[in-house]
Kinemage of the C-alpha trace (Angstrom):
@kinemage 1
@onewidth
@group {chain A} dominant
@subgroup {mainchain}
@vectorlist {calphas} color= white
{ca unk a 1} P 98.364 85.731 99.838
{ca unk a 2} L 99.004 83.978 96.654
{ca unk a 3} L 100.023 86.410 94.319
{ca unk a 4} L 99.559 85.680 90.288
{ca unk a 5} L 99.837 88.119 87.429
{ca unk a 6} L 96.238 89.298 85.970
{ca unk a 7} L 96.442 90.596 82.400
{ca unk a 8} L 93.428 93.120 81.440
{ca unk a 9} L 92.541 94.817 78.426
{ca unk a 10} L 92.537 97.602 78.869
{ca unk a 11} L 90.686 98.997 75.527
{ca unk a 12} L 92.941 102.316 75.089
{ca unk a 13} L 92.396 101.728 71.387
{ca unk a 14} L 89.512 100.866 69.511
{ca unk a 15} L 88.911 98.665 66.447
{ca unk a 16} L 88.025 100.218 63.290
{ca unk a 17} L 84.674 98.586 61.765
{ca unk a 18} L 82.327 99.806 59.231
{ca unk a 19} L 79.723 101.832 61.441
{ca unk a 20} L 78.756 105.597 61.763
{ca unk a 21} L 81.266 107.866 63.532
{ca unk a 22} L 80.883 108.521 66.994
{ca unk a 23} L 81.936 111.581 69.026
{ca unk a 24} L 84.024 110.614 71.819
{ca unk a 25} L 83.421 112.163 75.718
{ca unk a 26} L 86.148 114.107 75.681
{ca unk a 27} L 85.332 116.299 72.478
{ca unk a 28} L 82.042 116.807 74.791
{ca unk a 29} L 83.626 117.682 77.435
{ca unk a 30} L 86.159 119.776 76.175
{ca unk a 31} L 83.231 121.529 73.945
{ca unk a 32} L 81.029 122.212 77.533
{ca unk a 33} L 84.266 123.120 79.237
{ca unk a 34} L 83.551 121.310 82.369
{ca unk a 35} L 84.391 117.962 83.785
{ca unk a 36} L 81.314 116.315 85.487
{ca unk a 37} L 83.179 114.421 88.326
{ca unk a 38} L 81.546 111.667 91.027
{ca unk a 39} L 83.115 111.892 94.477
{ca unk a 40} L 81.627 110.642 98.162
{ca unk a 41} L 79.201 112.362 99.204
{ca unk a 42} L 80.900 112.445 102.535
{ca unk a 43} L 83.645 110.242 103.267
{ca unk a 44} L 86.360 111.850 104.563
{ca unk a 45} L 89.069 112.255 103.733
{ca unk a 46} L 88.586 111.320 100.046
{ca unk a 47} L 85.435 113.800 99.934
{ca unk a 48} L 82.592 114.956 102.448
{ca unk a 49} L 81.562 118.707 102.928
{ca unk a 50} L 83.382 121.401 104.694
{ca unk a 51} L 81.619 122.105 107.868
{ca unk a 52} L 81.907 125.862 107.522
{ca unk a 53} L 81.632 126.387 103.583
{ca unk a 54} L 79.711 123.287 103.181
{ca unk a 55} L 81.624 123.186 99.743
{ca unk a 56} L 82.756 119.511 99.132
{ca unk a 57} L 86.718 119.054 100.043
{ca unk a 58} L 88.720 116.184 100.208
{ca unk a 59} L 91.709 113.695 97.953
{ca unk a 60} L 89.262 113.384 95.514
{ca unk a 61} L 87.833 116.477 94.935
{ca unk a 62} L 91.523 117.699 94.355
{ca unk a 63} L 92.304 115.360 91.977
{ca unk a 64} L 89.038 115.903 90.147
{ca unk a 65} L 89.914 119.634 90.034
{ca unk a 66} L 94.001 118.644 88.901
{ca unk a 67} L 92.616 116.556 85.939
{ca unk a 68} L 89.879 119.718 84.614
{ca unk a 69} L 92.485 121.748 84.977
{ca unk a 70} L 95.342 119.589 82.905
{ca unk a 71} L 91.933 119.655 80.729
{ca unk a 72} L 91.762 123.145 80.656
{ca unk a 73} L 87.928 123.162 82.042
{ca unk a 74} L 85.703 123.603 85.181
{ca unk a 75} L 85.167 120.663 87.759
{ca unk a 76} L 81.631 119.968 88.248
{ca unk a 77} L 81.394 117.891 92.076
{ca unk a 78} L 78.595 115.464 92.051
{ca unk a 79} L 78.236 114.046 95.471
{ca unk a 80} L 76.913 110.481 95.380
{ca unk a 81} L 76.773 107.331 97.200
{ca unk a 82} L 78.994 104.406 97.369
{ca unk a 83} L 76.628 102.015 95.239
{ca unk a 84} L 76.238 104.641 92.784
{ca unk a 85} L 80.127 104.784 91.719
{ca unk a 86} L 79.645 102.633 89.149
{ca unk a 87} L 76.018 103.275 87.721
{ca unk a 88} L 76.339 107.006 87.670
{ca unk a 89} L 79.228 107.206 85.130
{ca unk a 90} L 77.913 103.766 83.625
{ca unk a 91} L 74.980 106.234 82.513
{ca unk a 92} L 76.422 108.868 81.410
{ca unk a 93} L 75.187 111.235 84.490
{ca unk a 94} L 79.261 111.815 85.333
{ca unk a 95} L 81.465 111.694 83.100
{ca unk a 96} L 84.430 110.453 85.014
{ca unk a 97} L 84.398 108.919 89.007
{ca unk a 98} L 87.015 109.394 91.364
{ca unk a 99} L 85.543 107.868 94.587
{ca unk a 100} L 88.584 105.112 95.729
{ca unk a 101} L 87.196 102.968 93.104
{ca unk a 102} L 88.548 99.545 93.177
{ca unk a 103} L 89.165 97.264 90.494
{ca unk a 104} L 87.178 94.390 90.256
{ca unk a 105} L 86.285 91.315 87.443
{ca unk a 106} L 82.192 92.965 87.592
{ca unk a 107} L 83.503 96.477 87.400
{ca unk a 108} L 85.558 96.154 84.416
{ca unk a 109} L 82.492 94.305 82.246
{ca unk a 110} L 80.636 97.963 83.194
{ca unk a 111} L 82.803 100.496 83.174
{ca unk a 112} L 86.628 101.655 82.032
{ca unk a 113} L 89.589 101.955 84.510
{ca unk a 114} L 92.094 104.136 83.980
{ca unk a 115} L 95.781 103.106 85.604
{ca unk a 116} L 95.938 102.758 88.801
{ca unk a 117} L 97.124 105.504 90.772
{ca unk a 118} L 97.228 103.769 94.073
{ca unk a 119} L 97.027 100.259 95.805
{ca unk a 120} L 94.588 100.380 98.650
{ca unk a 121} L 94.361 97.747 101.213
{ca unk a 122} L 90.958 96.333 103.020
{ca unk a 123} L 91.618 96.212 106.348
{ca unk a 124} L 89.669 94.394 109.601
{ca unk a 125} L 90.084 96.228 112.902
{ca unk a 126} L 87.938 94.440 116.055
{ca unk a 127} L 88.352 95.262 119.809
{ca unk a 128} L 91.432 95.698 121.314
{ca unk a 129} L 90.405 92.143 123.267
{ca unk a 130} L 89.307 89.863 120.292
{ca unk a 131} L 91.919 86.878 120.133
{ca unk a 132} L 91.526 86.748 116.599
{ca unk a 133} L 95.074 87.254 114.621
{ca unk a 134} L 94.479 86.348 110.836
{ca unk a 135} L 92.063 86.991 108.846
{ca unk a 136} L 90.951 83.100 108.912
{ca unk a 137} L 90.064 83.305 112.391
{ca unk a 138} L 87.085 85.350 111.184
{ca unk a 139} L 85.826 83.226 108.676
{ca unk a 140} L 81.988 82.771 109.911
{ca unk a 141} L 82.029 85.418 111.840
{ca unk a 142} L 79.188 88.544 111.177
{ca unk a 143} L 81.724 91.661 109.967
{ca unk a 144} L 80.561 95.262 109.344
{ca unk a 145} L 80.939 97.166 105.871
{ca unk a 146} L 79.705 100.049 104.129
{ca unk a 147} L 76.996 98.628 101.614
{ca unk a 148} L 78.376 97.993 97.989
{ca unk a 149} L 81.532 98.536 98.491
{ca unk a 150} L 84.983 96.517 97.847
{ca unk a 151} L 84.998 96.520 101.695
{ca unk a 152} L 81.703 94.204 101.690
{ca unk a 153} L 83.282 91.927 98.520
{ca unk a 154} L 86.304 91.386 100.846
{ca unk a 155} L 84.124 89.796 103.797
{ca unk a 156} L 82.551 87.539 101.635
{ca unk a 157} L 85.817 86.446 100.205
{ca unk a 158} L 86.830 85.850 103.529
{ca unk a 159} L 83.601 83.345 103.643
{ca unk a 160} L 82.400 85.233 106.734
{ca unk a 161} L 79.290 87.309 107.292
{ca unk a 162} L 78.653 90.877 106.361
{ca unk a 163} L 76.269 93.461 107.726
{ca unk a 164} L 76.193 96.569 105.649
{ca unk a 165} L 75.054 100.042 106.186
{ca unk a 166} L 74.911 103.478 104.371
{ca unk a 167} L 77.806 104.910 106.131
{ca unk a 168} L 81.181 103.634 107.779
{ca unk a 169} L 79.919 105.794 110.777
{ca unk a 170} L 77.232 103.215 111.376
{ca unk a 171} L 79.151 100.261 110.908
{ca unk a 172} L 81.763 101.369 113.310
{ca unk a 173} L 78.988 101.435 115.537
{ca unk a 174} L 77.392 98.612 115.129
{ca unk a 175} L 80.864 96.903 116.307
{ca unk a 176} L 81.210 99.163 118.989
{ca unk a 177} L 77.423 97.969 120.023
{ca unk a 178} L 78.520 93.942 119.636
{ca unk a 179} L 76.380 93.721 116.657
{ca unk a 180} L 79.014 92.698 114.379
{ca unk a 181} L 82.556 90.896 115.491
{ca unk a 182} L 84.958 93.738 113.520
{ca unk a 183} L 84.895 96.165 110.690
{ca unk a 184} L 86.372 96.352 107.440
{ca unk a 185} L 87.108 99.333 105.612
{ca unk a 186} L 90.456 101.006 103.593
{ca unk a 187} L 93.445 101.524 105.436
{ca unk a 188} L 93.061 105.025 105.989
{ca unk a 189} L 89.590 104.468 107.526
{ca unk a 190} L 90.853 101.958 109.682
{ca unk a 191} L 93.549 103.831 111.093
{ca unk a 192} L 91.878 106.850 112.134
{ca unk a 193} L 89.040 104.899 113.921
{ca unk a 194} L 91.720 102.730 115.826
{ca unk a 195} L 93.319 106.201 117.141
{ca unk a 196} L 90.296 107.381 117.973
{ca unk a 197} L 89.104 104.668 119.567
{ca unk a 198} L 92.049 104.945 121.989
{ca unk a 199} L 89.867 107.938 123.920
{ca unk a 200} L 86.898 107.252 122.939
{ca unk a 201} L 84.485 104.433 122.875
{ca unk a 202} L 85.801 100.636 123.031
{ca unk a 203} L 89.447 100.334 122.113
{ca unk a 204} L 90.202 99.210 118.658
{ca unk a 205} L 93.000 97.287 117.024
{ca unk a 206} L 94.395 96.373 113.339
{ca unk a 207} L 94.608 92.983 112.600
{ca unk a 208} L 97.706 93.080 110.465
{ca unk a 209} L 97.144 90.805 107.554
{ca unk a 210} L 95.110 92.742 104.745
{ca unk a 211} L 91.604 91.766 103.721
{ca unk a 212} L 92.784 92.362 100.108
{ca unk a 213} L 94.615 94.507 97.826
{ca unk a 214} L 93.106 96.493 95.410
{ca unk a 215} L 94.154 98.800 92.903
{ca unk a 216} L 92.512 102.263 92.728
{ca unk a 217} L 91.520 104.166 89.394
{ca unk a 218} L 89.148 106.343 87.679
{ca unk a 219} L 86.220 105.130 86.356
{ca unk a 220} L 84.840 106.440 83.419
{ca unk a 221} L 82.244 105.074 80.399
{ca unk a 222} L 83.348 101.929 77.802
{ca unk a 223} L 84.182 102.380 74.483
{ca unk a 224} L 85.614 106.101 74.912
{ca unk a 225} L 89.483 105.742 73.484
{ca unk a 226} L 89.873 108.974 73.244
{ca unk a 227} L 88.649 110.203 77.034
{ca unk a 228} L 90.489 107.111 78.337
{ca unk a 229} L 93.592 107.387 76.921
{ca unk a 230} L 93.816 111.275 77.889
{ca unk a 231} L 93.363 110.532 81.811
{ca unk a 232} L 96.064 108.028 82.092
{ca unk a 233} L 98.207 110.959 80.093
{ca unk a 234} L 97.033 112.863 82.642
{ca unk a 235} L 97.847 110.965 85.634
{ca unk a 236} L 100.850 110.344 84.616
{ca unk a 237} L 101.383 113.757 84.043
{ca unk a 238} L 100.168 114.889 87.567
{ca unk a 239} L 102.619 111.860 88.911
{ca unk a 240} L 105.347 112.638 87.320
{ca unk a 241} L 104.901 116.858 88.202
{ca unk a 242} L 104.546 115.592 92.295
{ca unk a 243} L 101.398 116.716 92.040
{ca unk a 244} L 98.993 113.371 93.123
{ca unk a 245} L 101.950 113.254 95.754
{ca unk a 246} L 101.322 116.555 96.689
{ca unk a 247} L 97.458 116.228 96.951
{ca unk a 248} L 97.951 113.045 98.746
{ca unk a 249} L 100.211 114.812 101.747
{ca unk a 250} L 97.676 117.707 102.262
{ca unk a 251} L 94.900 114.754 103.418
{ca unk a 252} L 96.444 111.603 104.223
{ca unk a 253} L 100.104 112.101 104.684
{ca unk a 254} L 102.712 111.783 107.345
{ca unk a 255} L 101.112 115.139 109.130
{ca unk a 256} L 97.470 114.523 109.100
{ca unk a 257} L 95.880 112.364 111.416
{ca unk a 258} L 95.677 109.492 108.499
{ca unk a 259} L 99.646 109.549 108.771
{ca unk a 260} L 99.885 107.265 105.398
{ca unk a 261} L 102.906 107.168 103.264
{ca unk a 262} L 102.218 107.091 99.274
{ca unk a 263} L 104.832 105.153 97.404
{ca unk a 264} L 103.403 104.172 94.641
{ca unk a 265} L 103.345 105.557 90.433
{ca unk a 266} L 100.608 105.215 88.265
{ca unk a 267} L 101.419 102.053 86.070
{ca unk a 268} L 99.383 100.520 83.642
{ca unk a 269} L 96.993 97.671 85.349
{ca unk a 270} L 99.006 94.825 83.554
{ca unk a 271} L 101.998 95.743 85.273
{ca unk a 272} L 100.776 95.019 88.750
{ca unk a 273} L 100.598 91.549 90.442
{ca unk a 274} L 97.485 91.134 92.551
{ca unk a 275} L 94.709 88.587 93.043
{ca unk a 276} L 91.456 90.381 91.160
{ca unk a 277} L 88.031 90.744 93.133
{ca unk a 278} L 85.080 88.723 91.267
């Protein structure tokens, strides 16, 4: 991949001009003592419901309940879908998302990032068979995708052709059915259905090169200094602690079935090299 540095803005201050005062998010949420937070509705392991409390559980459901509490407030779960990431905080219906939200060029003119707090990586996993190696030996080709998603940017990037559905469930299936050449999805997705593919269903395999890389923040509304700069204190603060580590381990580490490693800090977004999604 060529690599080049991408500079953002990232708008942790605002610029004083001659206008009415506006309250920022934060005194609002601070003054209704919960945190109104956008997770999956159910995509495990990030968030989905527990099958015998049917309360929602996953990474992000943690984290959302670390950063009320750093807050000293209530988390409020609101299940939604992958489209609605964006739109729902956008709104002003959440008031922050954590839901493995990407950065990309059209997300940033919507909504504010906070740092990153993790680099994701799309990957492509087709049958064990396919002859395919690279990633360019798919150009053209028909891959699955959840709809909406940074998984679904990365196929067209790759100039081949994607065929989206609600769920990752049915998009592994539609590869497993020969409707679509391979799947693309985040690592950790990608991993799990290649090991469970080994006893179930046609075998699976990685193909090695990444789709992209992406870095992973929280989203939250524009123009909010105040609420912004507060959750990158925050994650820096959980960082720091062990604590997004710790979260991290419980449902994706070395001893769940995800078996991924985290290595990375939160760092601002300027201080990271990658290629930015349109």
């Amino acid at each position: 991949m060529n690599w080049k540095c991408f500079t953002v803005t990232l708008a942790l201050s605002g610029v004083a001009i001659a206008q009415p005062a506006k309250a920022d998010q934060l005194d609002t949420i601070i003054s209704a003592k919960t945190l109104r937070c956008a997770t999956y509705a159910d995509v495990p392991p990030f968030s989905s419901p527990d099958p015998k409390t049917r309360e929602m559980v996953g990474f992000d459901v943690d984290l959302c309940r670390a950063i009320a509490n750093e807050l000293g407030v209530k988390a409020e779960i609101k299940p939604i879908s992958v489209e609605a990431r964006v739109p729902e905080v956008k709104l002003g219906r959440v008031d922050i998302t954590v839901a493995n939200l990407a950065y990309t060029l059209s997300r940033a003119e919507q909504i504010q990032f906070s740092d990153p707090y993790y680099i994701a990586k799309e990957m492509l996993i087709v049958p064990a068979d396919d002859a395919g190696k690279t990633k360019a030996d798919f150009e053209g080709k028909r891959l699955a995708s959840t709809k909406g998603s940074t998984s679904e940017l990365a196929i067209k990037l790759n100039k081949s052709d994607p065929l989206t559905f609600q769920d990752t469930g049915s998009a592994y299936l539609a590869v497993q059915q020969g409707k679509a050449r391979g799947l693309v999805a985040n690592t950790m997705t990608t991993t799990l259905l290649v090991n469970e593919s080994k006893t179930k269903g046609k075998q699976m395999r990685m193909i090695e090169e990444p789709m992209l890389l992406e870095p992973v923040g929280i989203g939250m509304q524009k123009d909010q200094p105040a609420l912004t700069a507060k959750i990158n204190e925050i994650l820096h603060t959980l960082d720091g602690k062990g604590e997004i580590n710790k979260i991290w381990e419980k449902w994706l580490g070395p001893n769940t079935e995800y078996k991924m490693t985290r290595t990375e800090k939160v760092v601002p977004i300027t201080e990271l090299k990658f290629d930015p999604i349109p």
